[in-house]
PAKOLKOL-387196 format. One record per atom (N, C-alpha, C): x, y, z; residue number from 0; atom name; residue in one letter. Coordinates in nm, 2 decimals, decimal comma. Layout:
N
<<X Y Z> NUM 'CA' 'A'>
...
***
This chain:
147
<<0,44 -2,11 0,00> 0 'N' 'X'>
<<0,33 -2,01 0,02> 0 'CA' 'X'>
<<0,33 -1,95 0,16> 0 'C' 'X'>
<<0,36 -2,03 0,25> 1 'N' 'X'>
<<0,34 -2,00 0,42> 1 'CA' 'X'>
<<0,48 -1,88 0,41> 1 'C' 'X'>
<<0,60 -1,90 0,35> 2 'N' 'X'>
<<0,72 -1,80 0,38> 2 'CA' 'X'>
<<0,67 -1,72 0,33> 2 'C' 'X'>
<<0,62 -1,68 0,19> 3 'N' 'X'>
<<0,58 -1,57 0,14> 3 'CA' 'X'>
<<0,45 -1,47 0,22> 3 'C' 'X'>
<<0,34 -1,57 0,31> 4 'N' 'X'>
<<0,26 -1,49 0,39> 4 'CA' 'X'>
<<0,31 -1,47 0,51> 4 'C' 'X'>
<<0,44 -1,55 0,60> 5 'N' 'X'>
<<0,53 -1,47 0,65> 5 'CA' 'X'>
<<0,64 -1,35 0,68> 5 'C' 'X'>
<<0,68 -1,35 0,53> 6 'N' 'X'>
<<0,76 -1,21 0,52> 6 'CA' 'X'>
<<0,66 -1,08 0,51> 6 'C' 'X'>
<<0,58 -1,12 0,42> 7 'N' 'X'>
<<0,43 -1,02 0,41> 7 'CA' 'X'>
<<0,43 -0,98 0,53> 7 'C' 'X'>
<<0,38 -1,04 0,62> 8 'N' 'X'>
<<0,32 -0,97 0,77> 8 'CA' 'X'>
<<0,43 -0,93 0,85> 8 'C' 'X'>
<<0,56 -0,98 0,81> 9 'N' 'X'>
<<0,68 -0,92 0,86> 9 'CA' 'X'>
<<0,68 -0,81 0,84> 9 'C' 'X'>
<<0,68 -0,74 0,71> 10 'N' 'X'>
<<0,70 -0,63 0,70> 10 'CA' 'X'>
<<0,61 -0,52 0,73> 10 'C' 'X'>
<<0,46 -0,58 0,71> 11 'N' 'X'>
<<0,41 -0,48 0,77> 11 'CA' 'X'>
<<0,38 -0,46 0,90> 11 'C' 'X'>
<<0,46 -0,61 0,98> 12 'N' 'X'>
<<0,48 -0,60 1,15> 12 'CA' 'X'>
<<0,60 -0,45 1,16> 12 'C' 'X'>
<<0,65 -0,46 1,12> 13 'N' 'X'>
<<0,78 -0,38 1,09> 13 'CA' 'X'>
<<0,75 -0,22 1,10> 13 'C' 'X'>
<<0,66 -0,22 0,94> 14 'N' 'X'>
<<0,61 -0,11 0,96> 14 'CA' 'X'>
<<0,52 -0,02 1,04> 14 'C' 'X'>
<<0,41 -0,15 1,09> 15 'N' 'X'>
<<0,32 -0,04 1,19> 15 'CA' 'X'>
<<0,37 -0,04 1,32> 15 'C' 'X'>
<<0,47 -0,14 1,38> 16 'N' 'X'>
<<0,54 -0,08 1,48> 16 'CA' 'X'>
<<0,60 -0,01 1,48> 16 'C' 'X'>
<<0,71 0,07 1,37> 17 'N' 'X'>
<<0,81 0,16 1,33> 17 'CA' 'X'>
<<0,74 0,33 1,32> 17 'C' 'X'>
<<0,59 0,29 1,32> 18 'N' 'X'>
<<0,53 0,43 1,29> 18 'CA' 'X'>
<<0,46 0,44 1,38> 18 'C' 'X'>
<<0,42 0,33 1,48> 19 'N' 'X'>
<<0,36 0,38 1,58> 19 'CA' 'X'>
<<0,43 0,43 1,69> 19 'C' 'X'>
<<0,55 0,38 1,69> 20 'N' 'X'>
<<0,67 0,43 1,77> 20 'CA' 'X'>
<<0,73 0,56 1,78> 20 'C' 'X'>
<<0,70 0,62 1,64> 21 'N' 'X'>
<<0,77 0,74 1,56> 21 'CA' 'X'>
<<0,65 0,81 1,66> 21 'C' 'X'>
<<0,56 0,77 1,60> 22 'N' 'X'>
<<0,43 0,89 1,67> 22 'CA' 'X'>
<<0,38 0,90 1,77> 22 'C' 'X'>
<<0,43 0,77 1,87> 23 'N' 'X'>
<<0,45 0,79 1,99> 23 'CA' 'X'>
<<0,52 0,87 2,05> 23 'C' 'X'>
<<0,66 0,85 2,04> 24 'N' 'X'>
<<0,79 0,92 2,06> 24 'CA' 'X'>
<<0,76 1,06 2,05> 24 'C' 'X'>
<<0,72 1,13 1,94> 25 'N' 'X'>
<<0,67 1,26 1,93> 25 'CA' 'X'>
<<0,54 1,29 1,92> 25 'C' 'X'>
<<0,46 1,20 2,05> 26 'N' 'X'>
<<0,30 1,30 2,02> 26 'CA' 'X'>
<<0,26 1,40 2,00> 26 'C' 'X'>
<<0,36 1,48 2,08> 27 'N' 'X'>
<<0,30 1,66 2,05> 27 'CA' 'X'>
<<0,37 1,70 1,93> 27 'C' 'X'>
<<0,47 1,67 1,91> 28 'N' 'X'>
<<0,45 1,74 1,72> 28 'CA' 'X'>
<<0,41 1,68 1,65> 28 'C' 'X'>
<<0,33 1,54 1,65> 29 'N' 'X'>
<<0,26 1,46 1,55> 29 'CA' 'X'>
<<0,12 1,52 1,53> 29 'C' 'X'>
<<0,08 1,55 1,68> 30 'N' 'X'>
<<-0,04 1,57 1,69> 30 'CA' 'X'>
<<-0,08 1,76 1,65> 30 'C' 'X'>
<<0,03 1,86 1,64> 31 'N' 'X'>
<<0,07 1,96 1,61> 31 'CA' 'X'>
<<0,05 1,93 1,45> 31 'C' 'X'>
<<0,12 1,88 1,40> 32 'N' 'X'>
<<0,12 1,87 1,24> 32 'CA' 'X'>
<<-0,01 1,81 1,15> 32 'C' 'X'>
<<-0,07 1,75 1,24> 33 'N' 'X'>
<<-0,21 1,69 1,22> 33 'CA' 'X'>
<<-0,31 1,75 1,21> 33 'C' 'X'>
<<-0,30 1,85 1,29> 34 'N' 'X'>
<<-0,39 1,99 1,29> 34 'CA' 'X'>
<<-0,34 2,07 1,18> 34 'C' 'X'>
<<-0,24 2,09 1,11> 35 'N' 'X'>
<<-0,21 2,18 1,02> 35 'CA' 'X'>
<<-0,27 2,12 0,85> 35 'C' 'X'>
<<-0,26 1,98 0,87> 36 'N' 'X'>
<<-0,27 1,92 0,75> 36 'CA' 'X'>
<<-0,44 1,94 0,72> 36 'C' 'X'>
<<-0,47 1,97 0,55> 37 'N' 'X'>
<<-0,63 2,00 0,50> 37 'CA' 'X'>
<<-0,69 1,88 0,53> 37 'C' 'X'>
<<-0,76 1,91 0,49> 38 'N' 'X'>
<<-0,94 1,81 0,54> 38 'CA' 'X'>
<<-0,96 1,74 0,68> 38 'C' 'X'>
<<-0,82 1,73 0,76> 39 'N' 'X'>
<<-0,80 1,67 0,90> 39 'CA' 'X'>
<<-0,78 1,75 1,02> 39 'C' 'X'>
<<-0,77 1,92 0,99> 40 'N' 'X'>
<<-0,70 1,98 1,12> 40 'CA' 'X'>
<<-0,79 1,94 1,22> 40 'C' 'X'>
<<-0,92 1,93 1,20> 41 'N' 'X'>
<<-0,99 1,96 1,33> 41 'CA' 'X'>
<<-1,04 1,78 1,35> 41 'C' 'X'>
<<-0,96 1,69 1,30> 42 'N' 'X'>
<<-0,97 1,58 1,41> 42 'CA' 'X'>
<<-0,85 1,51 1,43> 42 'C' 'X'>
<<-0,75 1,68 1,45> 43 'N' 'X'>
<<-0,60 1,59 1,44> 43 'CA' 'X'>
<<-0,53 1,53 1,56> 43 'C' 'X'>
<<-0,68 1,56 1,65> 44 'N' 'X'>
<<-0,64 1,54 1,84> 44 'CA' 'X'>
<<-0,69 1,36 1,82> 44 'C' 'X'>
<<-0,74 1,35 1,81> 45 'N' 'X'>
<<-0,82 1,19 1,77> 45 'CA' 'X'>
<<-0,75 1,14 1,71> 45 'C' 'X'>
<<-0,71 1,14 1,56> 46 'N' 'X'>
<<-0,63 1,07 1,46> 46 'CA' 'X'>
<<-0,49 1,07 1,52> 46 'C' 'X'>
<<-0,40 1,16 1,64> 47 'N' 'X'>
<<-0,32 1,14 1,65> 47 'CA' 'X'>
<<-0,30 1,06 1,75> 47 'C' 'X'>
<<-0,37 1,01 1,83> 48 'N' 'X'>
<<-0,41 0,90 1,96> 48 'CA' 'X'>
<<-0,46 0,77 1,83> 48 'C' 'X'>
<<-0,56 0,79 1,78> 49 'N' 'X'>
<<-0,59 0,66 1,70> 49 'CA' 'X'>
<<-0,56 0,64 1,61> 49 'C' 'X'>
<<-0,45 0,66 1,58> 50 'N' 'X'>
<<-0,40 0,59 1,43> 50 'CA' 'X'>
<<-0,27 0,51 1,54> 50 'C' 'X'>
<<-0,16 0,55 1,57> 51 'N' 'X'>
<<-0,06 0,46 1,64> 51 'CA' 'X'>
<<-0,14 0,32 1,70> 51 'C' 'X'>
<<-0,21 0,34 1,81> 52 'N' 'X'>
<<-0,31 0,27 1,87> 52 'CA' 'X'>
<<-0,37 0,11 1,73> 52 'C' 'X'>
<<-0,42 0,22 1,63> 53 'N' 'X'>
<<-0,46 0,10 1,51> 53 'CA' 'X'>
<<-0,31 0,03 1,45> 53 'C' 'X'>
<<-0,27 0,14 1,47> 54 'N' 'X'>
<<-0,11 0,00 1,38> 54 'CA' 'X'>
<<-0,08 -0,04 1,51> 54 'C' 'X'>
<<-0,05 -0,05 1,60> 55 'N' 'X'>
<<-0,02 -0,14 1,71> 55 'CA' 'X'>
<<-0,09 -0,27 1,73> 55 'C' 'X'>
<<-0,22 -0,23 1,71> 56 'N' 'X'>
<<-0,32 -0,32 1,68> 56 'CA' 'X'>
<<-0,28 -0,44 1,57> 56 'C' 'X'>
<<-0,28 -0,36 1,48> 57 'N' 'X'>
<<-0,27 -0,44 1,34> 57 'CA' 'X'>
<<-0,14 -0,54 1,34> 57 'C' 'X'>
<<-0,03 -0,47 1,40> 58 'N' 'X'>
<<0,11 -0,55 1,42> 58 'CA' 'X'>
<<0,09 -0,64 1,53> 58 'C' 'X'>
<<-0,04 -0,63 1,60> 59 'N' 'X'>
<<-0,03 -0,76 1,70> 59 'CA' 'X'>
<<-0,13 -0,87 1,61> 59 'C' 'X'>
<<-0,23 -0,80 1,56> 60 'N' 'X'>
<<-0,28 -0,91 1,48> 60 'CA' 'X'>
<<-0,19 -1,01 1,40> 60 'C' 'X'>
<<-0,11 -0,91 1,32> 61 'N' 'X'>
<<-0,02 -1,01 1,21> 61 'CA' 'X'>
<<0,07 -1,10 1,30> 61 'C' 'X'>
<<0,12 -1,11 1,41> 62 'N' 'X'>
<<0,20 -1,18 1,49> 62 'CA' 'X'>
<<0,17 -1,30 1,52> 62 'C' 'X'>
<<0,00 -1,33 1,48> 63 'N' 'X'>
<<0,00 -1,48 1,54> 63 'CA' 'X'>
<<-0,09 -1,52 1,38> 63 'C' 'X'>
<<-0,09 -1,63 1,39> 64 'N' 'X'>
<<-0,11 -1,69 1,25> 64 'CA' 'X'>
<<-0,28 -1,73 1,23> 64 'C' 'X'>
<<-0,32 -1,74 1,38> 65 'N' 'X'>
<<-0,46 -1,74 1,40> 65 'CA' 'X'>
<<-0,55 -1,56 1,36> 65 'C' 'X'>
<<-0,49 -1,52 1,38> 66 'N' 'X'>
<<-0,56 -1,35 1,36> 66 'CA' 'X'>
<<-0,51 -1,27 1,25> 66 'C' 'X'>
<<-0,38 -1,38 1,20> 67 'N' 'X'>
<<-0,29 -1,30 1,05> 67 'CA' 'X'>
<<-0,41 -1,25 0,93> 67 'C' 'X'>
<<-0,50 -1,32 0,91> 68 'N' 'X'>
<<-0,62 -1,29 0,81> 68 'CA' 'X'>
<<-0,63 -1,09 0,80> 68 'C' 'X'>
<<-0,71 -1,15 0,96> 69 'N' 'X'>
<<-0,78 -0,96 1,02> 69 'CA' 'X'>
<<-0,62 -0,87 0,98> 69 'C' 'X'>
<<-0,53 -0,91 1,03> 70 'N' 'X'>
<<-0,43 -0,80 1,03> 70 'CA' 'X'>
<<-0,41 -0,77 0,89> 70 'C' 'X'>
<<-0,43 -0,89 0,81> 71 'N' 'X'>
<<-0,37 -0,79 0,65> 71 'CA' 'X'>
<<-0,48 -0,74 0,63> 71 'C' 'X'>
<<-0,62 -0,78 0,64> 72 'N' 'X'>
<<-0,68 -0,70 0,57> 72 'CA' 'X'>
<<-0,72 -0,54 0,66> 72 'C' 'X'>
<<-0,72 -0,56 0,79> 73 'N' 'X'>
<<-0,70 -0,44 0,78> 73 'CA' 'X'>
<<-0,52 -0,33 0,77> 73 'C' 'X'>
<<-0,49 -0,43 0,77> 74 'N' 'X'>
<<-0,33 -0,34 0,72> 74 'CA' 'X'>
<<-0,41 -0,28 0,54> 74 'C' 'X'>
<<-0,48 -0,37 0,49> 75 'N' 'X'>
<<-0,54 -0,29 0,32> 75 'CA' 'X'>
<<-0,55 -0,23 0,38> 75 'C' 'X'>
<<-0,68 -0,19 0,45> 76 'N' 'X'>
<<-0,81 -0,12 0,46> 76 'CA' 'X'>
<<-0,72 0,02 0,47> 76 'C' 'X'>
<<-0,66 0,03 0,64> 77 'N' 'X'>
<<-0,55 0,12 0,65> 77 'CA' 'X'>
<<-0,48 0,17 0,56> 77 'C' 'X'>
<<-0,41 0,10 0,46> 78 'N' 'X'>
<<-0,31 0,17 0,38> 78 'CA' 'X'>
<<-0,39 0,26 0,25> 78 'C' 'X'>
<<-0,52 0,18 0,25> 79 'N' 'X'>
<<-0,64 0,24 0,13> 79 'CA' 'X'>
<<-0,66 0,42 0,14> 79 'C' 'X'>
<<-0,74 0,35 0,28> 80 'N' 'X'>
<<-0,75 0,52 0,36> 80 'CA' 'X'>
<<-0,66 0,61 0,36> 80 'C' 'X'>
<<-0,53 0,55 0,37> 81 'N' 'X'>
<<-0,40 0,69 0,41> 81 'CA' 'X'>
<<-0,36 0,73 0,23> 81 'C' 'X'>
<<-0,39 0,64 0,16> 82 'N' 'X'>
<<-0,37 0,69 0,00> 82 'CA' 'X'>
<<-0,50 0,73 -0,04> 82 'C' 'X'>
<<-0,57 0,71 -0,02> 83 'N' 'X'>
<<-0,72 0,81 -0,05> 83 'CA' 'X'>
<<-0,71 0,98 0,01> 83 'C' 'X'>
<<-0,64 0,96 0,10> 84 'N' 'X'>
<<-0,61 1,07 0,19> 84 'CA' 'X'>
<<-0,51 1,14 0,13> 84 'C' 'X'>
<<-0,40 1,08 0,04> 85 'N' 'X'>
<<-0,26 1,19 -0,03> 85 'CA' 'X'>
<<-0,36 1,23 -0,15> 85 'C' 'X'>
<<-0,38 1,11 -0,19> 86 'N' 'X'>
<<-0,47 1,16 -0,37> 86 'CA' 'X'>
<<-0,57 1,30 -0,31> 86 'C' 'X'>
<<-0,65 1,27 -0,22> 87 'N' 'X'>
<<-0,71 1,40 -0,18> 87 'CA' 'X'>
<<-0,65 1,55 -0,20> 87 'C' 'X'>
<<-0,49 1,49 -0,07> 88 'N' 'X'>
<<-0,43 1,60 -0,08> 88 'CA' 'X'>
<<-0,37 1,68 -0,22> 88 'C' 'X'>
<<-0,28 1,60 -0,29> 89 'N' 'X'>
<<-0,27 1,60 -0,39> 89 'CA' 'X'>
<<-0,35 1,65 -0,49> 89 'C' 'X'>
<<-0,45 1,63 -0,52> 90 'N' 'X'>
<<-0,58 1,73 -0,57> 90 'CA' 'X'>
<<-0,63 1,82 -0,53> 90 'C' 'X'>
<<-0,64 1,81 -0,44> 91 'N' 'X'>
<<-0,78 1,93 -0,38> 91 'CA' 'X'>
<<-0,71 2,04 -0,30> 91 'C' 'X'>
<<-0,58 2,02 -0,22> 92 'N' 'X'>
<<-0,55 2,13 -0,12> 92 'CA' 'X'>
<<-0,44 2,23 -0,20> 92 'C' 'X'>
<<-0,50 2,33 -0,17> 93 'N' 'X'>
<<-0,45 2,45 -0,21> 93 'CA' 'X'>
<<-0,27 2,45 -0,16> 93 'C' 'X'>
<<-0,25 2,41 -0,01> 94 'N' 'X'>
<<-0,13 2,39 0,02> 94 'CA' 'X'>
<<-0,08 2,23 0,07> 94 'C' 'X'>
<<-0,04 2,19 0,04> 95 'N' 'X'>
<<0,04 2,03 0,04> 95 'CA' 'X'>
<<0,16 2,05 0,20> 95 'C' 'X'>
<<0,12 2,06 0,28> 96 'N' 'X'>
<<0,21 2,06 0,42> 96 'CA' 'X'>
<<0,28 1,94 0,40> 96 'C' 'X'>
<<0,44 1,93 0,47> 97 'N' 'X'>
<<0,52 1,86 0,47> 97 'CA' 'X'>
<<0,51 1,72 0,53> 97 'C' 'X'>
<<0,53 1,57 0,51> 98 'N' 'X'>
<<0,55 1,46 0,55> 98 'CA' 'X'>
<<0,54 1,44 0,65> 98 'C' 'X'>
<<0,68 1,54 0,71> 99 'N' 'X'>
<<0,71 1,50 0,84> 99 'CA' 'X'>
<<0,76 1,41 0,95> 99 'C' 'X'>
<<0,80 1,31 0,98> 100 'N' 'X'>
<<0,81 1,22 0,99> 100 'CA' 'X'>
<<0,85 1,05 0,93> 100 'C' 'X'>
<<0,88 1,00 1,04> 101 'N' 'X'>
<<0,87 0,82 0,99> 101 'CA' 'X'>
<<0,98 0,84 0,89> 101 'C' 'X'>
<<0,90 0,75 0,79> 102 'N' 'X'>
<<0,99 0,64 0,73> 102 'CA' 'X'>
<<0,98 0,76 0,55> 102 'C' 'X'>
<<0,86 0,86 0,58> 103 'N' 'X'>
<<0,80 0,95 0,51> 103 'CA' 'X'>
<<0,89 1,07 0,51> 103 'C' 'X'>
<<1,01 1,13 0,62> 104 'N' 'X'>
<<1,06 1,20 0,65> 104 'CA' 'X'>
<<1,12 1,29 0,51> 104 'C' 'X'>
<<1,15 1,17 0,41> 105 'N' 'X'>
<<1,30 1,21 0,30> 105 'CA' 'X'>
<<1,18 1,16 0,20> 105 'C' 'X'>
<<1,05 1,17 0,22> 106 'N' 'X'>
<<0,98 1,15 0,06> 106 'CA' 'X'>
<<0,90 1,24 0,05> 106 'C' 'X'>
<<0,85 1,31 -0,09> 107 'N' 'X'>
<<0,75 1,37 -0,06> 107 'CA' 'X'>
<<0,60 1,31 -0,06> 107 'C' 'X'>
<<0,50 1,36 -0,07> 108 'N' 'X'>
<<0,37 1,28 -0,09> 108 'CA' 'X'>
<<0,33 1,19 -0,22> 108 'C' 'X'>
<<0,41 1,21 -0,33> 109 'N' 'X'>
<<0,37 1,14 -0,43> 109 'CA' 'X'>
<<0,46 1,01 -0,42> 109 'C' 'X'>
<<0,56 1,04 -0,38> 110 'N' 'X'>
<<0,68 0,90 -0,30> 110 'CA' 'X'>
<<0,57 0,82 -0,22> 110 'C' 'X'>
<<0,53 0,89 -0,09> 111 'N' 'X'>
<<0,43 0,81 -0,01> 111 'CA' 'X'>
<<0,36 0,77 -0,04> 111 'C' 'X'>
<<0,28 0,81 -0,15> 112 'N' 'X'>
<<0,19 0,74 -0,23> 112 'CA' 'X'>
<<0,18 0,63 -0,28> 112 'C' 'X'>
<<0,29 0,59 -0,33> 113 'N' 'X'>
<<0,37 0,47 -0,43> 113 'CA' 'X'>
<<0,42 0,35 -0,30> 113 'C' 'X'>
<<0,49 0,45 -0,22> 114 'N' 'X'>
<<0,51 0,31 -0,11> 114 'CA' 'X'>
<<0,36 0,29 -0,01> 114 'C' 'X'>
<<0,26 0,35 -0,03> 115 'N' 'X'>
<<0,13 0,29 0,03> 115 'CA' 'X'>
<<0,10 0,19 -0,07> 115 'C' 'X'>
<<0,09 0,22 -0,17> 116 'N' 'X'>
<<0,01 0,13 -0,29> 116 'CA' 'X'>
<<0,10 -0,01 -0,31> 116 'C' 'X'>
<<0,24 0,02 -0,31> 117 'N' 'X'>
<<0,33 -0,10 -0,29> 117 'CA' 'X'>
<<0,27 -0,23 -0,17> 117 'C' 'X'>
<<0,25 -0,09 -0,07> 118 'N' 'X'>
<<0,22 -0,18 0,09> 118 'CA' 'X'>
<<0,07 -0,22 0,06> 118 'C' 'X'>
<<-0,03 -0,17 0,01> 119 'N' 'X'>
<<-0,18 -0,22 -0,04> 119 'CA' 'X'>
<<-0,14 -0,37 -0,15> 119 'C' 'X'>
<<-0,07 -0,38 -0,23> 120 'N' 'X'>
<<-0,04 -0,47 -0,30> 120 'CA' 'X'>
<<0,03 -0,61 -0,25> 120 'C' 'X'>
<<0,10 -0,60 -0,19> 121 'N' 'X'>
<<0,17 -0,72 -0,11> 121 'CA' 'X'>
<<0,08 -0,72 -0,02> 121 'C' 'X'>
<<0,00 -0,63 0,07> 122 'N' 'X'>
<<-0,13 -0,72 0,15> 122 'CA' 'X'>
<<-0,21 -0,78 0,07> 122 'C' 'X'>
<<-0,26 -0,76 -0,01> 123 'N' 'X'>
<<-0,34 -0,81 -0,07> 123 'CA' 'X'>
<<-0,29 -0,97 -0,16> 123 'C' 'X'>
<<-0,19 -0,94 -0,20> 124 'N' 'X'>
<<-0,08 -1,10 -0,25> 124 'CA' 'X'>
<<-0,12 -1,18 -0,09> 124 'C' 'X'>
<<-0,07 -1,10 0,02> 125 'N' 'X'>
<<-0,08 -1,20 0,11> 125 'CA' 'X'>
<<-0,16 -1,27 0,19> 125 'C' 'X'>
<<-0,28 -1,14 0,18> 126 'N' 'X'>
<<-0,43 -1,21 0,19> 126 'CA' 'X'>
<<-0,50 -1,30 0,11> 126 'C' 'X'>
<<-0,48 -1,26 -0,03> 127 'N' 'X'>
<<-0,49 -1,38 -0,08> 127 'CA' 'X'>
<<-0,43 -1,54 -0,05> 127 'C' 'X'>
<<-0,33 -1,54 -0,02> 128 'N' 'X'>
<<-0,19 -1,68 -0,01> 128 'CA' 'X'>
<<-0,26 -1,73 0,14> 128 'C' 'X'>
<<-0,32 -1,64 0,22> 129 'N' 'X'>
<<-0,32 -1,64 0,34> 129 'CA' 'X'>
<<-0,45 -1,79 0,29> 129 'C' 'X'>
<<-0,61 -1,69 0,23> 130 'N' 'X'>
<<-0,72 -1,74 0,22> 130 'CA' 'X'>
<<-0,67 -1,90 0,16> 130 'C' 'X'>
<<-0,60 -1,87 0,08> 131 'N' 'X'>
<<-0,60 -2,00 -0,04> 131 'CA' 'X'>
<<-0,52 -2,11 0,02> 131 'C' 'X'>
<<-0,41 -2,04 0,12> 132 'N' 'X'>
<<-0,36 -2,21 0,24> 132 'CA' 'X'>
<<-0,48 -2,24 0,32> 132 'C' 'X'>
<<-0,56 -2,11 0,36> 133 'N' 'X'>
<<-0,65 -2,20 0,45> 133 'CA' 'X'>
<<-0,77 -2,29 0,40> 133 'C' 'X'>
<<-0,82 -2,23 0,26> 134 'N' 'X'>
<<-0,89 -2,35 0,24> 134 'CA' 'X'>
<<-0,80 -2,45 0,19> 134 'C' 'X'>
<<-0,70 -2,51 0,12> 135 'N' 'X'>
<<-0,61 -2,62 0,13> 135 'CA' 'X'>
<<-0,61 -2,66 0,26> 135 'C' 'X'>
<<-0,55 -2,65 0,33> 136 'N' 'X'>
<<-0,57 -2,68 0,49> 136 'CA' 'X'>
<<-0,70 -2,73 0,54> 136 'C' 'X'>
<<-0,85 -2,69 0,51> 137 'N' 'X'>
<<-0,97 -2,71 0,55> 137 'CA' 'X'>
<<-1,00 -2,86 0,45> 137 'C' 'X'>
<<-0,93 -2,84 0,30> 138 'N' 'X'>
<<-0,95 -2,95 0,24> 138 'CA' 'X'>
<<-1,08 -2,91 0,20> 138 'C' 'X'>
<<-1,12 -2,79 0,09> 139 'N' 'X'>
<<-1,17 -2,71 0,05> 139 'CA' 'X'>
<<-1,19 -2,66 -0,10> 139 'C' 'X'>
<<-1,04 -2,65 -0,10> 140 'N' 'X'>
<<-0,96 -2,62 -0,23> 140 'CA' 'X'>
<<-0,87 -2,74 -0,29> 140 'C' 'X'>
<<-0,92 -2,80 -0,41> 141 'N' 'X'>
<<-0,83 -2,87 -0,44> 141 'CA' 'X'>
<<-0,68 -2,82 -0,50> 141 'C' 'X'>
<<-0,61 -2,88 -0,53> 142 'N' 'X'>
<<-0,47 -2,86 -0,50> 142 'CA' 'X'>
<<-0,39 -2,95 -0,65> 142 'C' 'X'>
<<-0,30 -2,93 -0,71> 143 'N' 'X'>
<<-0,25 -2,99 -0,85> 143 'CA' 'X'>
<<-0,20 -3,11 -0,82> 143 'C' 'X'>
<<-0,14 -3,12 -0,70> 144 'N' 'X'>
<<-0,07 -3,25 -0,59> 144 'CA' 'X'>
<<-0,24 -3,37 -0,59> 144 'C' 'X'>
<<-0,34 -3,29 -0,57> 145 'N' 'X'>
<<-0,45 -3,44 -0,50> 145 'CA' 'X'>
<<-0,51 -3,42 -0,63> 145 'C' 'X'>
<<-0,51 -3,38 -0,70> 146 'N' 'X'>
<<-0,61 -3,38 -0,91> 146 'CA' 'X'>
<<-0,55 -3,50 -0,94> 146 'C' 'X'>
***
């Protein structure tokens, strides 16, 4: 159970450093593109400072095994929001602007979509595995081994 909530947070150690990196590396055209995109242009100066900033965050959370909890679940929370945000787009915007970037670069939005929901799913396997060692661990939850 512990390797499976290990690789879990690996990956998404992986991923939110790999994209906060990307949007570091290019603030001014992250933050350029952010303004162009519907329902966000006019907080694309803020979202582009605080979104890197929150996966940085999140990737330090998942790093230690004392704070691994908070990091998956806000790695959900995060991944919820950025797929509420394509479905949005996806629906409602007259023009659908380009990816852009990351790991997003060679997919379109309905691609991105599928790999958020992938990444919302294995947080959540892992938050789960996470809760259910700790109460085994607290001696909480019984277990098929002490029945």
């Amino acid at each position: 159970m512990q390797k499976i909530i290990d690789i879990i947070s690996a990956m998404f150690i992986l991923l939110w450093s790999y994209a906060a990196i990307t949007k570091l590396g290019s603030y001014d055209v992250f933050s350029t593109q952010l303004g162009r995109f519907p329902f966000i242009s006019k907080m694309g100066f803020f979202i582009a400072l605080a979104l890197p900033i929150t996966e940085i965050m999140l990737a330090t959370l998942l790093v230690f095994k004392r704070t691994r909890f908070m990091g998956l679940m806000g790695s959900i929370i995060l991944m919820l929001s950025i797929s509420i945000y394509i479905i949005s787009v996806l629906l409602f915007s007259e023009t659908i602007p380009c990816t852009c970037g990351g790991l997003s670069v060679n997919m379109g939005w309905t691609e991105h979509l599928y790999l958020n929901l992938f990444f919302v799913g294995i947080g959540i396997i892992g938050a789960r595995l996470h809760n259910k060692k700790f109460l085994q661990d607290e001696g909480k939850l019984k277990t098929s081994e002490t029945e």
